[in-house]
C-alpha positions in Angstrom: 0.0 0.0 0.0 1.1 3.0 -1.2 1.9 5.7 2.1 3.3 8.8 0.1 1.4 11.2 -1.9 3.0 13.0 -4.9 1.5 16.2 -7.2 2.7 18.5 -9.4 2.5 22.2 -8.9 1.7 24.3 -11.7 5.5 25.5 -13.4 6.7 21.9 -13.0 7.7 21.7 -9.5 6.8 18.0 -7.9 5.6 17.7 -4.4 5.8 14.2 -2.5 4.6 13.5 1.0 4.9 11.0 4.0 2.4 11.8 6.8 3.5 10.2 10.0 0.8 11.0 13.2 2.9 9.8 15.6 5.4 13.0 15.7 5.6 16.4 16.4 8.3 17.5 13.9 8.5 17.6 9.5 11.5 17.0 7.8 11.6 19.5 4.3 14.2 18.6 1.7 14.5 20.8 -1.4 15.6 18.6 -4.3 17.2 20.1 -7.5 18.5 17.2 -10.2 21.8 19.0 -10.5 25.4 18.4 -9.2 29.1 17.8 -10.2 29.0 15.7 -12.8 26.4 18.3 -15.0 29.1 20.8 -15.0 31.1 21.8 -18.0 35.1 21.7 -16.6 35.5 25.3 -16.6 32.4 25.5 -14.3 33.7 22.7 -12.1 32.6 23.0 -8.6 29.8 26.0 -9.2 26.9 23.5 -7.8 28.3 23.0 -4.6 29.6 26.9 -4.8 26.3 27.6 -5.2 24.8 25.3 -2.6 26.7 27.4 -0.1 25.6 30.8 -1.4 21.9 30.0 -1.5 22.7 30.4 2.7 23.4 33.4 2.3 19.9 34.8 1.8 17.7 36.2 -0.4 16.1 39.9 -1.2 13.8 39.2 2.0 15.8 37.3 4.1 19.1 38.1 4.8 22.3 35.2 6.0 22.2 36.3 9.9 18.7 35.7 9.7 18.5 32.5 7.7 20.2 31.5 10.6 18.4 32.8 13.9 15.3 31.8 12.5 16.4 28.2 12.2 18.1 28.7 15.4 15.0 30.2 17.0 12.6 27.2 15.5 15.3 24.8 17.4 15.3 23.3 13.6 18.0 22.4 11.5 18.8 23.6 8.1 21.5 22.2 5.8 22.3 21.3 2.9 24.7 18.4 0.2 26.2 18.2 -3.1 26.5 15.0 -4.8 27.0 13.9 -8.4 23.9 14.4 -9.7 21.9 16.2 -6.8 21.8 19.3 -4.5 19.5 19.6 -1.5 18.8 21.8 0.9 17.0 20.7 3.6 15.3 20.9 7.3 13.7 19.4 10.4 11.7 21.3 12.5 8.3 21.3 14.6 5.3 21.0 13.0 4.0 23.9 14.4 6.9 25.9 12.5 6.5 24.5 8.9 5.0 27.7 7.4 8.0 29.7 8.5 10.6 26.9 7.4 8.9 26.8 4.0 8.8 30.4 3.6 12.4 30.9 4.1 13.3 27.7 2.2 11.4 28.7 -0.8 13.1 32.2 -0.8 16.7 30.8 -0.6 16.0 28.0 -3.0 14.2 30.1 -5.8 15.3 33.7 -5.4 18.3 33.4 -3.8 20.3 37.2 -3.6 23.6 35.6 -4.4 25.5 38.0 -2.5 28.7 37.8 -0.8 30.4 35.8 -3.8 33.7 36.7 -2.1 33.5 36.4 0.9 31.6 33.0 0.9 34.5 32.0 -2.1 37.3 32.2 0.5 35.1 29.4 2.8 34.5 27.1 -0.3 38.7 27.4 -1.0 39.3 26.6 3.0 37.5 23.7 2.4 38.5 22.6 -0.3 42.1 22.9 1.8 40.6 20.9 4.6 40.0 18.0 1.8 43.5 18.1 0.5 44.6 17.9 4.2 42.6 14.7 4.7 43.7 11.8 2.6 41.0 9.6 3.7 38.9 11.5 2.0 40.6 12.7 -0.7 42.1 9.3 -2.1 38.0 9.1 -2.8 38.4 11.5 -5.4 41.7 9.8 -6.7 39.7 6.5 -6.8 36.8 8.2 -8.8 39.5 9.9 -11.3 41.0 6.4 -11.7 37.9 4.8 -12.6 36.4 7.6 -14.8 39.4 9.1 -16.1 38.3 12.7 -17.6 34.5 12.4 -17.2 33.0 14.3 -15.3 32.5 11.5 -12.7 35.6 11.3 -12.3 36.0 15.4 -11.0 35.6 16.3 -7.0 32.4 17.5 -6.4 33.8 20.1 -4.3 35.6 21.3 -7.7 38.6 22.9 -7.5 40.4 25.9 -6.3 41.5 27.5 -10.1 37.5 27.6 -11.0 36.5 28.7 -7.7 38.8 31.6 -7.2 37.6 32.8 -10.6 34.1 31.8 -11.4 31.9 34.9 -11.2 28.1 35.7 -9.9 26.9 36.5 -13.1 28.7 32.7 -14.1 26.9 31.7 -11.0 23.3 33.4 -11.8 23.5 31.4 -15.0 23.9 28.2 -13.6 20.8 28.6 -11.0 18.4 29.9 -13.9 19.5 26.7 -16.1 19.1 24.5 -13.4 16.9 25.2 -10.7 14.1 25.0 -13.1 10.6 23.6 -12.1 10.9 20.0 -14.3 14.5 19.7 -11.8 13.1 20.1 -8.4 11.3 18.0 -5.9 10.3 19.4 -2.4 9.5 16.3 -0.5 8.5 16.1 3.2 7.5 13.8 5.9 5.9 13.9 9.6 3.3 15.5 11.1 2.3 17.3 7.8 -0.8 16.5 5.3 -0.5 16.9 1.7 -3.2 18.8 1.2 -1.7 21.7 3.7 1.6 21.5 2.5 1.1 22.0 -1.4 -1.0 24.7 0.0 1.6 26.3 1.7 4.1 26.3 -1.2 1.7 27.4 -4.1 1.9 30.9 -3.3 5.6 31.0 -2.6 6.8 29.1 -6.0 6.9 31.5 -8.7 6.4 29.8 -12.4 9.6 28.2 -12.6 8.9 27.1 -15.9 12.5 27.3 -17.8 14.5 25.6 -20.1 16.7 22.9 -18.6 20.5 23.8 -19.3 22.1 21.1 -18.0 25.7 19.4 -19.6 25.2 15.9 -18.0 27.3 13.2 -20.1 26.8 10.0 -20.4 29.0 7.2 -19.8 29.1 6.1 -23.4 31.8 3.0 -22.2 34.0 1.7 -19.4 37.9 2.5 -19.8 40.2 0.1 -18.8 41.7 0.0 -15.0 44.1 3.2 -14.1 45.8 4.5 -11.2 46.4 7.4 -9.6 48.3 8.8 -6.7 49.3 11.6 -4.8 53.0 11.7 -2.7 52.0 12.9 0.6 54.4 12.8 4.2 51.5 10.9 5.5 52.1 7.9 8.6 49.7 5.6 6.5 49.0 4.5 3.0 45.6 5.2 2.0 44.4 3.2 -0.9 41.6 2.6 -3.1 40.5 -0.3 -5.0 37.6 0.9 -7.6 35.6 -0.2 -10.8 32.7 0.4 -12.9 29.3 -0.7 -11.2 25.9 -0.9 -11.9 23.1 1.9 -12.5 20.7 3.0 -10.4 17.9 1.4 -11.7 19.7 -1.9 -11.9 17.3 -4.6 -10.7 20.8 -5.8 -8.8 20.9 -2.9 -6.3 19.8 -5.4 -3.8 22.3 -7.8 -4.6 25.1 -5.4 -4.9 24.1 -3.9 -1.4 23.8 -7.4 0.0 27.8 -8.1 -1.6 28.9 -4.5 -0.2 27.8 -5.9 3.4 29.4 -9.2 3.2 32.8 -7.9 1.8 33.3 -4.8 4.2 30.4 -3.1 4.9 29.8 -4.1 8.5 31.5 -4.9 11.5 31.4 -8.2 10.7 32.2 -8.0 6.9 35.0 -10.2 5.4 37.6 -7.2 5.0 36.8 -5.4 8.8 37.6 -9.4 10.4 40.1 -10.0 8.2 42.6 -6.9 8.2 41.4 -5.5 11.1 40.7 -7.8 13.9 42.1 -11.0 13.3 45.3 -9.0 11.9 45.6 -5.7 13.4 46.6 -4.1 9.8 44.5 -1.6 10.1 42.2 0.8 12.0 40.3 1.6 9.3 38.9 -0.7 6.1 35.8 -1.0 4.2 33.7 -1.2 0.9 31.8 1.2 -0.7 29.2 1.5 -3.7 27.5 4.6 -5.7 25.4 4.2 -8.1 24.7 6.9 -10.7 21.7 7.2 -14.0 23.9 5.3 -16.1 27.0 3.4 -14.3 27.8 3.1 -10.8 31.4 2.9 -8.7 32.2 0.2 -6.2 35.6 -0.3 -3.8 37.2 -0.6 -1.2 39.5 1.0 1.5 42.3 0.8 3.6 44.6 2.9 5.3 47.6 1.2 6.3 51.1 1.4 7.5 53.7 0.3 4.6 55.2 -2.7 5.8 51.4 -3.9 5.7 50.7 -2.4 2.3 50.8 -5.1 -0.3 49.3 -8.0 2.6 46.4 -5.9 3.0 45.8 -5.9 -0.8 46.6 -9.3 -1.4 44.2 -10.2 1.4 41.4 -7.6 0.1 41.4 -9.7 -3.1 41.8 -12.9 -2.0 38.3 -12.0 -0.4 37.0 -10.9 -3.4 38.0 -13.8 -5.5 36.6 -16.2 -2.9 33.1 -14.9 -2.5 32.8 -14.3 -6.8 34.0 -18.4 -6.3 30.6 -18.8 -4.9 31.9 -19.6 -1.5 30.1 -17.9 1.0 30.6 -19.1 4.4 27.5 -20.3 6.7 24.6 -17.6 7.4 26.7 -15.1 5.7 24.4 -14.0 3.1 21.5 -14.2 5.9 23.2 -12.1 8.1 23.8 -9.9 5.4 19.7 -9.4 4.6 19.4 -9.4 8.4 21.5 -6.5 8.7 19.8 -4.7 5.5 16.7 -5.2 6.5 17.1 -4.0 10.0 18.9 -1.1 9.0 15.5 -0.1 6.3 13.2 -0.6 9.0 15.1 1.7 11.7 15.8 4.3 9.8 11.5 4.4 9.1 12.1 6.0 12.7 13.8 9.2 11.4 11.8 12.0 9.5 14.6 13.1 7.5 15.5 9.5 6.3 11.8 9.2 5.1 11.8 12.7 3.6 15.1 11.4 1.7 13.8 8.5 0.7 10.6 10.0 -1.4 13.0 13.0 -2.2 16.2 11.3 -3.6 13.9 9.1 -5.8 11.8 11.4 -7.4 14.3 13.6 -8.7 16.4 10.8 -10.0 12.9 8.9 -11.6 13.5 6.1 -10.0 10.6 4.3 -8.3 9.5 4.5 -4.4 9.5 0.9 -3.5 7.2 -0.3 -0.7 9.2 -1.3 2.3 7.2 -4.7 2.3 8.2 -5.2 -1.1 11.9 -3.7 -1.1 12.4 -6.4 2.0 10.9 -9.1 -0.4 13.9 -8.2 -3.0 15.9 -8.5 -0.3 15.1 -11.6 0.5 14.9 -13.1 -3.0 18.9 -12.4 -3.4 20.6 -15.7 -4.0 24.1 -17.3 -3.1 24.7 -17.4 -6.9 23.4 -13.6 -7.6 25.9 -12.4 -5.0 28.9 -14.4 -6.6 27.6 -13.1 -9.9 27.8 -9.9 -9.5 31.4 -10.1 -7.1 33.0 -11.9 -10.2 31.1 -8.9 -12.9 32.2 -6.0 -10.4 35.5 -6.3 -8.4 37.2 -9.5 -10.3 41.0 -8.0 -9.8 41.6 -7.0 -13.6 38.7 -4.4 -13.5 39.9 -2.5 -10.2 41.9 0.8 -10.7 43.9 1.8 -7.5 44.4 5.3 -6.0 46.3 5.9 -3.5 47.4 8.7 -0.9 51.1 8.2 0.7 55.1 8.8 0.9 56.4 6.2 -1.8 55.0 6.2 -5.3 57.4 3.3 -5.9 55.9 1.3 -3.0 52.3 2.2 -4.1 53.0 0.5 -7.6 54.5 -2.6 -5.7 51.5 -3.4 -4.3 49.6 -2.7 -6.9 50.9 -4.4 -9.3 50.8 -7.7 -7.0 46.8 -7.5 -7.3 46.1 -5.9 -11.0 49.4 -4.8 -13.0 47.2 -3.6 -15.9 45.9 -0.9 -13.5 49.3 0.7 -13.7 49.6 1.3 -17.6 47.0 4.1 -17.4 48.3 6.3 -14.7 48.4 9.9 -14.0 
């Protein structure tokens, strides 16, 4: 049974809804189908540089009171940049959501774009906190690796040559191409009705109708494994094992999430017992997955001291090779859906996870599965899909490497112990 409601305002904008009578508070997330990877490379970071300036008010609202009214409310207001979405988004008591909706609608739509300077010199600062954390940044080395010059394969932060130099007229273009009416979903859920809340937003939407200016490219085809890496002083290695995986949409998203889980997704995951705790090789190790419109990246990481290096590889891989073998060890995979599925049904507990839910897949089209349903995918997963899609995504001749640390030379050891062929397209 279906417990979300969705409309369409007039000018395009889609409205989706979770009513939940049992709290006091709403969770608001404003969703526009724009991020990194829809940016031409001289514009490279201006979603997320715009992201930030959208707090900094608008012709009604100024930034110092953006902020005491949230703080006032005793809400929160933030907002993230990804590959292919922004949001900005909210929690705050149900008694409050005309205020919250008010000031949302004025940063998100008519944003004053003012203080480009000022609020430059914060994007470059963080951009310098990333290069200053190498778990973090080998992320971006990974997705480079994988994706080469796509746009993929660019920080989503962007970087500090565009930033210092992109301009607000630059950035005024980009909001009128994108935050369009088609390219935005305002999704909520709590102690709100439908009815109330489209109500609310009619009169403060504007007809957003525009055209969609948007630069997205697709991932025509897969290049072959690379590497790259960056020499840092750094105590640790920090590496990254990435390929090509699978599309949002992919009728395997429950098997892939079910393999991330098993291989080093969980405290009890293959790489977290094996490196860490039966080892002590690391304080740090685990897989990842993201899945995009038309590819996806999966991985792994570890940070690790160099003596340890090329083990913890070798052992990462023999893991890998061992479940795509088919040889998944007793209750594994049932742990695995155990763990899934309590993870789904806990996070029904949170407002702003529901409110993500409906709002991260509307604005990527992809289909609100019911939770009773979503659990019976779950549970369909097989043995032989999970070995499938292990031997398809992370055999060792599709992984690319990045990696963060003192020693190229040492880096390529290692790597070329797991795939050698990663190491002919490097940096």
């Amino acid at each position: 049974m279906r417990s979300h409601q969705l409309s369409t305002l007039d000018g395009g904008v889609r409205v989706v809804s979770e009513r939940i009578d049992s709290v006091r508070s709403v969770a608001i997330g404003f969703w526009i189908g724009t991020g990194s990877r829809d940016e031409p490379p001289a514009r490279a970071g201006v979603s997320h540089f715009l992201e930030h300036l959208l707090f900094k008010g608008s012709d009604r609202y100024d930034a110092q009171q953006v902020a005491e009214i949230f703080d006032t409310l005793g809400g929160d207001l933030n907002a993230a940049t990804s590959r292919e979405t922004t949001v900005v988004y909210a929690r705050v008591p149900d008694e409050h959501l005309e205020l919250a909706l008010d000031v949302m609608t004025d940063m998100v739509f008519r944003p004053a774009l003012s203080e480009v300077d000022a609020e430059r010199d914060v994007v470059l600062e963080e951009i310098a906190m990333v290069d200053d954390n190498p778990q973090e940044l080998v992320h971006d080395l990974a997705a480079e690796a994988v994706f080469g010059s796509h746009p993929l394969g660019r920080p989503v932060i962007g970087s500090a040559e565009v930033i210092s130099s992109v301009s607000r007229r630059a950035l005024q273009s980009f909001h009128r191409g994108a935050y369009v009416g088609e390219n935005i979903v305002i999704a909520a859920a709590g102690n709100v009705r439908h009815s109330r809340l489209t109500q609310l937003l009619t009169p403060r939407i504007e007809d957003t109708r525009g055209e969609l200016r948007l630069a997205r490219r697709r991932v025509r085809r897969t290049l072959p494994p690379g590497s790259r890496f960056l020499q840092k002083d750094t105590e640790q290695y920090h590496v990254c094992l990435a390929a090509p995986g699978i599309r949002r949409a992919d009728e395997r998203r429950y098997a892939a999430s079910l393999l991330d889980a098993i291989v080093g997704g969980s405290a009890s995951s293959r790489l977290f017992q094996e490196i860490r705790e039966k080892r002590g090789m690391a304080y740090s190790v685990y897989s990842f997955g993201s899945q995009y419109e038309d590819c996806g990246l999966v991985g792994l990481y570890v940070g690790t001291r160099e003596e340890n290096l090329t083990t913890c590889l070798e052992i990462a891989v023999a893991e890998l090779a061992d479940v795509a073998a088919g040889n998944l060890r007793p209750g594994e995979l049932e742990r695995a859906k155990e763990n899934m599925k309590g993870r789904l049904l806990l996070s029904l507990e949170s407002t702003s996870a529901r409110m993500t839910r409906l709002g991260k897949a509307v604005v990527t089209d992809v289909e609100i599965t019911p939770i009773d349903e979503t659990i019976a995918r779950v549970e369909a997963v097989t043995e032989a899909d999970v070995a499938a899609l292990a031997t398809e995504l992370l055999a060792p001749g599709v992984l690319s490497a990045a990696g963060i640390g003192p020693s190229e030379k040492r880096f390529r050891s290692a790597v070329e112990r797991v795939n050698p062929a990663a190491l002919v397209r490097a940096a």
